[in-house]
PAZAPA-4460 file (N, C-alpha, C; in steps of 0.05 Angstrom, whole numbers, plus 32768, in hexadecimal, padded with zeros to 4 digits):
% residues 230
    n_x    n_y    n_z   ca_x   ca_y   ca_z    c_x    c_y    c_z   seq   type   mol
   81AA   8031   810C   8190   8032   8119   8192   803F   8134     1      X     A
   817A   804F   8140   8171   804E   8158   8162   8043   816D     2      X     A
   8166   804C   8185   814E   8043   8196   8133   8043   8183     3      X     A
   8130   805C   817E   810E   8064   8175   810F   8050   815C     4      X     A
   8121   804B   8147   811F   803D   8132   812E   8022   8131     5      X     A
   812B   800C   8141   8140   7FF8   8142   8139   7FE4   8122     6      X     A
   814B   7FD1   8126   8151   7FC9   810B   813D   7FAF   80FF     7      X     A
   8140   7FB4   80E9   8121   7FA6   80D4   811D   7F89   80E2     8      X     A
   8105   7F82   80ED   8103   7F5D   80EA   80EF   7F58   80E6     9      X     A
   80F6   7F48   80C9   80E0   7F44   80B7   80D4   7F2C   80C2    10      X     A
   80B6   7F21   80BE   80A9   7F0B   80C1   8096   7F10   80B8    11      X     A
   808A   7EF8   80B4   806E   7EF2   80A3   805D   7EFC   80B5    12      X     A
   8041   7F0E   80A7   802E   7F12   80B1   8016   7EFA   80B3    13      X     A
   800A   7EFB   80CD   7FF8   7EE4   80C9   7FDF   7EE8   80B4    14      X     A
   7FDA   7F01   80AF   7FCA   7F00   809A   7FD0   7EF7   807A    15      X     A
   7FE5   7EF1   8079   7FEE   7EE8   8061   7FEE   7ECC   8065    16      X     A
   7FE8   7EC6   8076   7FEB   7EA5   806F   7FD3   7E92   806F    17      X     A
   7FDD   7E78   805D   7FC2   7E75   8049   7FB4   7E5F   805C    18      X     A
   7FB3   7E5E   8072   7F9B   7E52   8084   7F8D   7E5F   809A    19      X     A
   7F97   7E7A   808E   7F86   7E91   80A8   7F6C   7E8F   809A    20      X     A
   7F54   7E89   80B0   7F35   7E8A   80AB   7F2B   7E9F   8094    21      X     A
   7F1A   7E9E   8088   7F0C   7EB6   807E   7F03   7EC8   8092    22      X     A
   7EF1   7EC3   80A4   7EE5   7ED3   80AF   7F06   7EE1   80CF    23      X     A
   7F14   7EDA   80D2   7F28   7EE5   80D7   7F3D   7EF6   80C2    24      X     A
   7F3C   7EEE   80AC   7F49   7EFF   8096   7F37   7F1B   8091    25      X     A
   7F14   7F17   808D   7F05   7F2C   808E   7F0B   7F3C   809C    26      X     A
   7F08   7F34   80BF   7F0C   7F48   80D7   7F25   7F55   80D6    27      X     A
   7F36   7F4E   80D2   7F55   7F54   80CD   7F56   7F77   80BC    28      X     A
   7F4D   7F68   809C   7F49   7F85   8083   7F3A   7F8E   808D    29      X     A
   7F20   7F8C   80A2   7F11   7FA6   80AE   7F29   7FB2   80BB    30      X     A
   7F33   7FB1   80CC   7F43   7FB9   80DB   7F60   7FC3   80C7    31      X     A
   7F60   7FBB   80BD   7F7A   7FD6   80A1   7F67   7FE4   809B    32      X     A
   7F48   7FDE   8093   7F3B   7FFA   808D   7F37   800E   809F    33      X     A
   7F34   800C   80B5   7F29   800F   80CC   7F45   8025   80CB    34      X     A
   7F61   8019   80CE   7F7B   802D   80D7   7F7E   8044   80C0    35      X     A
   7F74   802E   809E   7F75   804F   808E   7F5E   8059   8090    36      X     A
   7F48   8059   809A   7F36   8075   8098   7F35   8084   80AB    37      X     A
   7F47   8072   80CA   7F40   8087   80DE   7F5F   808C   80F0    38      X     A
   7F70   8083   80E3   7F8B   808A   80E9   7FA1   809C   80D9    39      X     A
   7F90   80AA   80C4   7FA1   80BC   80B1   7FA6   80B1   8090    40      X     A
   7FA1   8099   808F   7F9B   8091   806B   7F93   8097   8063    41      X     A
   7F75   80A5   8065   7F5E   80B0   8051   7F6E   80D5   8046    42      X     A
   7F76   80DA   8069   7F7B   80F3   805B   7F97   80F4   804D    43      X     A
   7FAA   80E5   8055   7FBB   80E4   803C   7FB7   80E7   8024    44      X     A
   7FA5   80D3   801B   7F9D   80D0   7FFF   7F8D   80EF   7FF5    45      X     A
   7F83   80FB   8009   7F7E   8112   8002   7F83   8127   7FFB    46      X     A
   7FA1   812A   8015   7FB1   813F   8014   7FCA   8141   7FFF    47      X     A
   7FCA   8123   7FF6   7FE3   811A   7FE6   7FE1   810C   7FCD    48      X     A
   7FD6   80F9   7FCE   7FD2   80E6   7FB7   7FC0   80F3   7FA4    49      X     A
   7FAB   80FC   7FA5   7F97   810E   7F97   7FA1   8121   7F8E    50      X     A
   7FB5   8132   7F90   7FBD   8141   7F81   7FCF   813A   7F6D    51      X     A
   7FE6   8125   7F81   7FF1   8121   7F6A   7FE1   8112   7F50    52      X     A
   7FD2   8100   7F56   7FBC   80F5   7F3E   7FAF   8102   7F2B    53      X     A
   7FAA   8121   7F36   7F98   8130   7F22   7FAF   813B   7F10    54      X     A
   7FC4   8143   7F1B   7FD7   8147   7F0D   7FE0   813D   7EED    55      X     A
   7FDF   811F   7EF7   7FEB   810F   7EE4   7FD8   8109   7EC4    56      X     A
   7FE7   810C   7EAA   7FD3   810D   7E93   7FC5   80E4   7E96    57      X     A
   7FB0   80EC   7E89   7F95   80D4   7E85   7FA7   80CC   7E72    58      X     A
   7FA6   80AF   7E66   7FAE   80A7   7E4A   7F8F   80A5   7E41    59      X     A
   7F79   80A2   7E57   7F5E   8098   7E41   7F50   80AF   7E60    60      X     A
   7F2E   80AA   7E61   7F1E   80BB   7E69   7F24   80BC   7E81    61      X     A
   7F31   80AE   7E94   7F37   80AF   7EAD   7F52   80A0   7EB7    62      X     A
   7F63   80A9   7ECB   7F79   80A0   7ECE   7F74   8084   7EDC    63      X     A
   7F8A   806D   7ED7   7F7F   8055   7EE2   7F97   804F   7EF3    64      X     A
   7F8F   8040   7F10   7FA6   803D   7F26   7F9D   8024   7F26    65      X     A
   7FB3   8011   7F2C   7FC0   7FF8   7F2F   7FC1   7FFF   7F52    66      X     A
   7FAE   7FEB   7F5D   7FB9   7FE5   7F7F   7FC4   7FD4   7F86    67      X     A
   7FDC   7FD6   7F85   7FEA   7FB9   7F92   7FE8   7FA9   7FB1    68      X     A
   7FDD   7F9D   7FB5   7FD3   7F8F   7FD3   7FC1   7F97   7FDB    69      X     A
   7FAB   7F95   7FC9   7F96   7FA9   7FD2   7F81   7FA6   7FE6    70      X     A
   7F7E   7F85   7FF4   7F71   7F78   8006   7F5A   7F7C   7FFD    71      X     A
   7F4A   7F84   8014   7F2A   7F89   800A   7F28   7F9C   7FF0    72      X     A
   7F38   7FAD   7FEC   7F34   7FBF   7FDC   7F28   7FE1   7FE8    73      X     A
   7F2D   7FD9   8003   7F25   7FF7   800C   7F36   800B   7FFF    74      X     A
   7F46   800E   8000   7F58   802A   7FF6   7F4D   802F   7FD3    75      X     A
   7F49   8017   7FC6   7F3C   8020   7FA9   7F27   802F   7FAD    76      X     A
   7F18   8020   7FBC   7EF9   8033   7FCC   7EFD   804B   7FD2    77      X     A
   7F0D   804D   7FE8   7F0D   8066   7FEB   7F1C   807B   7FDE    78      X     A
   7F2E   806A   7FCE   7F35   808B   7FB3   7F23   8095   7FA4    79      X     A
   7F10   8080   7F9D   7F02   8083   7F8C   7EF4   8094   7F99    80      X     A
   7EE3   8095   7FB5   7ECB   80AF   7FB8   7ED9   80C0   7FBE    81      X     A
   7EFF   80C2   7FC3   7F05   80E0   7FCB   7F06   80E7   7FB6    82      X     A
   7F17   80D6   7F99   7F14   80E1   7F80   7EF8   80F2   7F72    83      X     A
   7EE5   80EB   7F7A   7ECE   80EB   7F66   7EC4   8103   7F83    84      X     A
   7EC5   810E   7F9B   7EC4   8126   7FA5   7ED7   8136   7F9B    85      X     A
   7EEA   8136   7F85   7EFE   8148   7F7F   7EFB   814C   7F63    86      X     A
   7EF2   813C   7F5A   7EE8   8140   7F3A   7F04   8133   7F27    87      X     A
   7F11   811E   7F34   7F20   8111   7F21   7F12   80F9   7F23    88      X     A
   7F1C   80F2   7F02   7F11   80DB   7F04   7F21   80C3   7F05    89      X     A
   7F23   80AB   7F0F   7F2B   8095   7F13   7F1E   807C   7F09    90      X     A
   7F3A   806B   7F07   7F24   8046   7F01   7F3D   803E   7F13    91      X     A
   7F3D   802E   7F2C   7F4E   8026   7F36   7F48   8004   7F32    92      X     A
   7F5D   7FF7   7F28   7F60   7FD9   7F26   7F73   7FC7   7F40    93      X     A
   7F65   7FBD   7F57   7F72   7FA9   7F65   7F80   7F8B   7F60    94      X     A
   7F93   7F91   7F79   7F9C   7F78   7F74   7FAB   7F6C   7F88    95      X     A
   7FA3   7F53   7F8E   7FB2   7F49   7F9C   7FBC   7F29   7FA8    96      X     A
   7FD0   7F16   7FAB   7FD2   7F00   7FA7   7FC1   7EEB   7FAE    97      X     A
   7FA3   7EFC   7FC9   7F93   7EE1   7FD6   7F8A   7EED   7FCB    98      X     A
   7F74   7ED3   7FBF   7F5B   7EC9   7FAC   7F42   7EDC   7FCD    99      X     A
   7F4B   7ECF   7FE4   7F34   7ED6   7FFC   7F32   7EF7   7FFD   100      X     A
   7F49   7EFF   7FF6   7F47   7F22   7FFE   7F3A   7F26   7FD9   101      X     A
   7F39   7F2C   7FC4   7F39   7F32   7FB3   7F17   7F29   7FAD   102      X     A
   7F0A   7F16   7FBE   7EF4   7F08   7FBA   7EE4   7F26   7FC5   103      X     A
   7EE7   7F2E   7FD8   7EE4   7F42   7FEA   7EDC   7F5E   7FE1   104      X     A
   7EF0   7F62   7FC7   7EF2   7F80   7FAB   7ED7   7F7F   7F9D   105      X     A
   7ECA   7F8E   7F99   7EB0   7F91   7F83   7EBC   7F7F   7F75   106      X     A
   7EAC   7F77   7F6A   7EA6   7F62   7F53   7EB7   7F70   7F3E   107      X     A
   7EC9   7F67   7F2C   7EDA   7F6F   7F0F   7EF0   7F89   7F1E   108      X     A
   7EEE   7F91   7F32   7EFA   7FA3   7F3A   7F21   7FA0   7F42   109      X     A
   7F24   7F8C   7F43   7F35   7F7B   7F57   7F48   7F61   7F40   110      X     A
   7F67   7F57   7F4A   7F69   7F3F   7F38   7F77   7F2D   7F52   111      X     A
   7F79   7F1A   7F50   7F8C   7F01   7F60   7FA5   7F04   7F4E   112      X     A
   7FC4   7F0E   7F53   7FD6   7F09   7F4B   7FEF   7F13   7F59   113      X     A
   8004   7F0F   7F56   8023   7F09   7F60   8024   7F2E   7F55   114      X     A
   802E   7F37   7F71   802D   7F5C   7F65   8056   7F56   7F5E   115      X     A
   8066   7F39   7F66   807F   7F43   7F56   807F   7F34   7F3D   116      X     A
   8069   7F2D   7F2E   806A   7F23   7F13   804D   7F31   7F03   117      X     A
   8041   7F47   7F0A   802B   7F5A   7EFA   8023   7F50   7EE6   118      X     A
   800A   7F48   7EE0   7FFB   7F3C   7EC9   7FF4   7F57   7EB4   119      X     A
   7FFB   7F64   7EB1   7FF6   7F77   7EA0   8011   7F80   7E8B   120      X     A
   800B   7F8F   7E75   801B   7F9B   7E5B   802B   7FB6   7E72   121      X     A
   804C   7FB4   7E69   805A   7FD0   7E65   8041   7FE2   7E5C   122      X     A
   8043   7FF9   7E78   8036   8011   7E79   8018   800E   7E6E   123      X     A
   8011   7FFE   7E7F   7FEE   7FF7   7E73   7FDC   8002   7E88   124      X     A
   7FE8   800E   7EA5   7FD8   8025   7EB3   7FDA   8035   7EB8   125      X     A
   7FDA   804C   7EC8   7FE2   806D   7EC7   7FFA   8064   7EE1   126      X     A
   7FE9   8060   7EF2   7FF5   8065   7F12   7FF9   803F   7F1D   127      X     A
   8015   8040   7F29   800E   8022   7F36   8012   802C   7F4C   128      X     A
   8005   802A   7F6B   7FFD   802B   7F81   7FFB   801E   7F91   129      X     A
   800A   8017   7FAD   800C   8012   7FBD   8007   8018   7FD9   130      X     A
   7FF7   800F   7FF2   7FF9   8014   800A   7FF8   8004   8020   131      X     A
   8015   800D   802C   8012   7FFD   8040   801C   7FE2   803C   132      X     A
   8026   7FDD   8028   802A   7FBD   8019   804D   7FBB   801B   133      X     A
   805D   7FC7   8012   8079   7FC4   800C   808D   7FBC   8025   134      X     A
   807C   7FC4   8032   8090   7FBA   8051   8095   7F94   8052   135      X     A
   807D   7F8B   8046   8078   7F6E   8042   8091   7F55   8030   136      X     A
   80A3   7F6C   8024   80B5   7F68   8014   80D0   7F62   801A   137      X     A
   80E3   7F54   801D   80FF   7F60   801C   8109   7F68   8003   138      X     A
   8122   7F77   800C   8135   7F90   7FF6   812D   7F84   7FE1   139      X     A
   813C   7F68   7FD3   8134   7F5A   7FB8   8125   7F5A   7FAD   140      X     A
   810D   7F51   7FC2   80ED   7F57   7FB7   80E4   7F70   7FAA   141      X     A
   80EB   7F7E   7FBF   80E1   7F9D   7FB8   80EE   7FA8   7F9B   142      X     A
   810F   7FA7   7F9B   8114   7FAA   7F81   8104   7F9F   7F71   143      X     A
   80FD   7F87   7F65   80ED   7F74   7F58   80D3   7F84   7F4E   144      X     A
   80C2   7F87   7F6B   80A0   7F9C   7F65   80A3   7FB1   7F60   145      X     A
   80BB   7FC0   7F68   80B7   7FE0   7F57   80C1   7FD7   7F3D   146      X     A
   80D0   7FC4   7F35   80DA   7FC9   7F1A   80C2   7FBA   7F07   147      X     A
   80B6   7FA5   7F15   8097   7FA9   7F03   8086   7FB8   7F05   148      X     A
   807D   7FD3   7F1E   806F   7FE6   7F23   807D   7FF2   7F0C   149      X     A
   8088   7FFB   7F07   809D   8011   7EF8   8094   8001   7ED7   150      X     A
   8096   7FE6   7ED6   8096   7FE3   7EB7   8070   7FEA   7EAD   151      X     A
   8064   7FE1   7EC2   8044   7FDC   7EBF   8037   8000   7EB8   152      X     A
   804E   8012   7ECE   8048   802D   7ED3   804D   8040   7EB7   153      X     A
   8037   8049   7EA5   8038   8062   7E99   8041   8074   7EA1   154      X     A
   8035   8085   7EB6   803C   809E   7EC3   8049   80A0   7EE0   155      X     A
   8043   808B   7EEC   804F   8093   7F09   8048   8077   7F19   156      X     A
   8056   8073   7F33   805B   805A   7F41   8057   806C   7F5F   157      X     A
   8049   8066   7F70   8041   8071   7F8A   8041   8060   7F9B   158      X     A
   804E   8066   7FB4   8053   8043   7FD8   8046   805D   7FE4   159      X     A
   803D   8056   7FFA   8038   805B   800C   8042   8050   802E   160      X     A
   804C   8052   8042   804C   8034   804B   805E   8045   8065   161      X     A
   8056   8030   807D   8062   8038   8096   807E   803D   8095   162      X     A
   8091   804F   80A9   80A1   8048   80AF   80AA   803D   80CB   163      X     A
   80BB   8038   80D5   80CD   8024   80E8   80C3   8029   8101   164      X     A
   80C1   802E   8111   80C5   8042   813B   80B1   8036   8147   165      X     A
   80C5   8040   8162   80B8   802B   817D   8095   803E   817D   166      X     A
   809B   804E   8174   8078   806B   8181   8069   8053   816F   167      X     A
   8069   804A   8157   8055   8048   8149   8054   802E   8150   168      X     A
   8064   801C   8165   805F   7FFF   816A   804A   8005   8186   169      X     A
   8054   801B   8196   8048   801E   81AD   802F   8024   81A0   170      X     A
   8022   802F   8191   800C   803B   8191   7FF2   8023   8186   171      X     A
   8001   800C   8179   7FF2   7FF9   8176   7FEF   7FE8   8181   172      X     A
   7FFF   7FEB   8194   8000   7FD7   81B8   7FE1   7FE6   81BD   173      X     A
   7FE1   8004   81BC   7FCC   800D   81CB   7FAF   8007   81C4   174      X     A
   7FB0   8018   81AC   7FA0   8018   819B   7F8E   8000   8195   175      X     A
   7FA8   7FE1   8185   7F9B   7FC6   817B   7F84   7FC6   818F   176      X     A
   7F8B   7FBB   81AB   7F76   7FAF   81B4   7F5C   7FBE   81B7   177      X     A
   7F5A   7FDC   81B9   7F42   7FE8   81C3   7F35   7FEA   81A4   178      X     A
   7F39   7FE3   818F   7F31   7FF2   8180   7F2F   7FD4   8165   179      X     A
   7F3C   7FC3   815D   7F40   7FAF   8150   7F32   7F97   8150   180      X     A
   7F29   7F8F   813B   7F14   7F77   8139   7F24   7F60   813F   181      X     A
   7F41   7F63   8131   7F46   7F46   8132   7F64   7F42   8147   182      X     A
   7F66   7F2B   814B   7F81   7F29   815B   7F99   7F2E   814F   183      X     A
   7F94   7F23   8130   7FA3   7F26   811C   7FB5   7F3D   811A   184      X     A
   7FA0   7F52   8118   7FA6   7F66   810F   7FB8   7F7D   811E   185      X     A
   7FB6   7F6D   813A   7FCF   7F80   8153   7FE8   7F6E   814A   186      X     A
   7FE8   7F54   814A   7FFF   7F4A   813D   8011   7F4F   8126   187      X     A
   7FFF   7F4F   8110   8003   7F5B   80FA   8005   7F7B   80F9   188      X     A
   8007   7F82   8107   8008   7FA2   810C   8025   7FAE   811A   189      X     A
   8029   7F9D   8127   8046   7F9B   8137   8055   7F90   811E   190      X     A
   8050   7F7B   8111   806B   7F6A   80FF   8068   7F7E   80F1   191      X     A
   8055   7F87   80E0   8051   7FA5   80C4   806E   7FB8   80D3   192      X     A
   8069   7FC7   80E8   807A   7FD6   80F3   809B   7FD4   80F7   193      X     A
   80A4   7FB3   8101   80B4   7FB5   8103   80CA   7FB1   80EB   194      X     A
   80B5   7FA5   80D4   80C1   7F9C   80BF   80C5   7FB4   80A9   195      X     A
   80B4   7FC1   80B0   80B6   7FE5   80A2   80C7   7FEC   80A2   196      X     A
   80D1   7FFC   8080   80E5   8005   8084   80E3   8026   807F   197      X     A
   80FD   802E   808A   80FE   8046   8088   8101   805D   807A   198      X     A
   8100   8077   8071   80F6   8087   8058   8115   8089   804A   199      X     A
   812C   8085   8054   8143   8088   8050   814B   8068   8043   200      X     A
   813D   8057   8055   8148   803B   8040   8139   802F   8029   201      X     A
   811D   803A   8029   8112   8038   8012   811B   804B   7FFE   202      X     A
   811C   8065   7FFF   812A   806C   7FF4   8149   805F   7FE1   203      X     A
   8155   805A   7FF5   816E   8048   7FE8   8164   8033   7FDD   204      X     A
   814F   8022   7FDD   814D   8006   7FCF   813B   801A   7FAF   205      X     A
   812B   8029   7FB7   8120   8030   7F9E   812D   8045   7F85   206      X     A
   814A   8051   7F93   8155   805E   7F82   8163   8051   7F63   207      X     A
   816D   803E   7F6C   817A   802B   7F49   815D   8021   7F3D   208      X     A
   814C   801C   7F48   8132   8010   7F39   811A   8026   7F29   209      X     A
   8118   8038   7F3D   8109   804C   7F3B   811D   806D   7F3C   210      X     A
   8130   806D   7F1F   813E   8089   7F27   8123   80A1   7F23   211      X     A
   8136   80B6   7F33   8128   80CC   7F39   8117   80CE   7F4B   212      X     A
   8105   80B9   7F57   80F4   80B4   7F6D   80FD   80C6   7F87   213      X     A
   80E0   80C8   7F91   80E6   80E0   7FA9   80D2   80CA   7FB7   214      X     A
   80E9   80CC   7FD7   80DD   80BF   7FF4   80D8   80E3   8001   215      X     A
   80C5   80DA   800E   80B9   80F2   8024   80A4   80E1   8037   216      X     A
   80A8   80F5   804D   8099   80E5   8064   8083   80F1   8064   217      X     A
   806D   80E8   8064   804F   80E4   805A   8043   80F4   8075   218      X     A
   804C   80EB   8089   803D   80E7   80A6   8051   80E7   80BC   219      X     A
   8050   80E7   80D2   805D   80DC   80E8   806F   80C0   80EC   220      X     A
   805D   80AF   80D8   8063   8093   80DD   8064   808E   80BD   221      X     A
   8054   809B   80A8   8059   808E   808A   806B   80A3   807B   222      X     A
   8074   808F   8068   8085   809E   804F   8072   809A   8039   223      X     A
   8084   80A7   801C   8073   80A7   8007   8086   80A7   7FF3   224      X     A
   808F   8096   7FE7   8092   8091   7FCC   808F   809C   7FB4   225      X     A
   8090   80A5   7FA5   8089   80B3   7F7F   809F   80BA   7F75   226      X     A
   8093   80A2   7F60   80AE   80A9   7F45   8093   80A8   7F2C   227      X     A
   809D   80BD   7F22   8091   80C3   7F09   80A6   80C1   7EEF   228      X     A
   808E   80B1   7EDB   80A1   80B0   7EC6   80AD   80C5   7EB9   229      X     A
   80C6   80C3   7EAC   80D1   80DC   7EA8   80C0   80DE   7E86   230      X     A
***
């Protein structure tokens, strides 16, 4: 490790835990929406994810993505209108372990379930998808969800997700307060960061689980994940 990248310390986010308020859990997922539409998520998905998606063959009329942690469900949302400005078509299915965030997803859109035990059939969606979620994990874990991303995955398994450095802790020192609904969410924004791992050690945890997979750095601060089935 370096100065700029010192070493992983994992801890629980307060948003995960099961006596944070509703209406503090709400303000919170505004505030992850709030960082992907106006801190570089939207256009990722644009510059990156959307292609690779159109790419990939349909098994039926439209390709279907699996979101793992999907909270409110913004990022389904918003693939869906970048998709449907690009002329692919999509059905994205959420998911995620609180019943309170999942309440949140359009109606049938969304499920309540354990993303390292997947309620679904070997290769029963196109794409399983992730953002922003995997840092939440240790090594074990992670082996565990890609190797059910990977069994659930037809065509391809996609992370998204921060990496490690002091720039991206400073900037949410700055940033949280002028700009963030909840208190939460400067908290949880610092633990996300330091617990992030880096494009080189994800890499190493996803190589025996997910061979052939390619890590690349997304952004400044994110990497990106894709293993496609062979």
């Amino acid at each position: 490790m370096s100065f700029w990248v010192p070493e992983r310390r994992p801890d629980p986010e307060l948003l995960d835990a099961d006596d944070v308020s509703s209406s503090e859990a709400e303000a919170s997922l505004a505030d992850i929406e709030w960082v992907h539409r106006w801190l570089g998520g939207r256009a990722l998905f644009r510059r990156r994810l959307l292609p690779l998606l159109a790419a990939l063959p349909a098994r039926q009329s439209a390709i279907s993505v699996l979101d793992l942690g999907c909270g409110s469900g913004h990022v389904g949302r918003d693939l869906l209108a970048a998709a449907a400005e690009s002329g692919v078509r999509l059905r994205v299915l959420g998911l995620d372990r609180k019943t309170s965030h999942v309440r949140l997803v359009d109606r049938g859109t969304a499920v309540t379930a354990d993303a390292l035990r997947l309620p679904f059939r070997d290769r029963s969606v196109d794409v399983v998808l992730s953002t922003l979620f995997l840092h939440h994990f240790a090594p074990a874990e992670m082996v565990a969800l890609l190797a059910e991303s990977r069994r659930v995955a037809a065509s391809a398994v996609v992370a998204l997700d921060l990496t490690r450095h002091r720039l991206a802790l400073a900037a949410i020192a700055v940033i949280g307060p002028l700009m963030f609904r909840s208190g939460l969410s400067i908290a949880d924004g610092k633990t996300s960061v330091k617990q992030a791992y880096t494009s080189d050690e994800i890499a190493a945890i996803a190589a025996p689980v997910l061979p052939g997979s390619r890590v690349a750095m997304a952004s400044r601060f994110v990497w990106e994940l894709v293993w496609k089935r062979p």
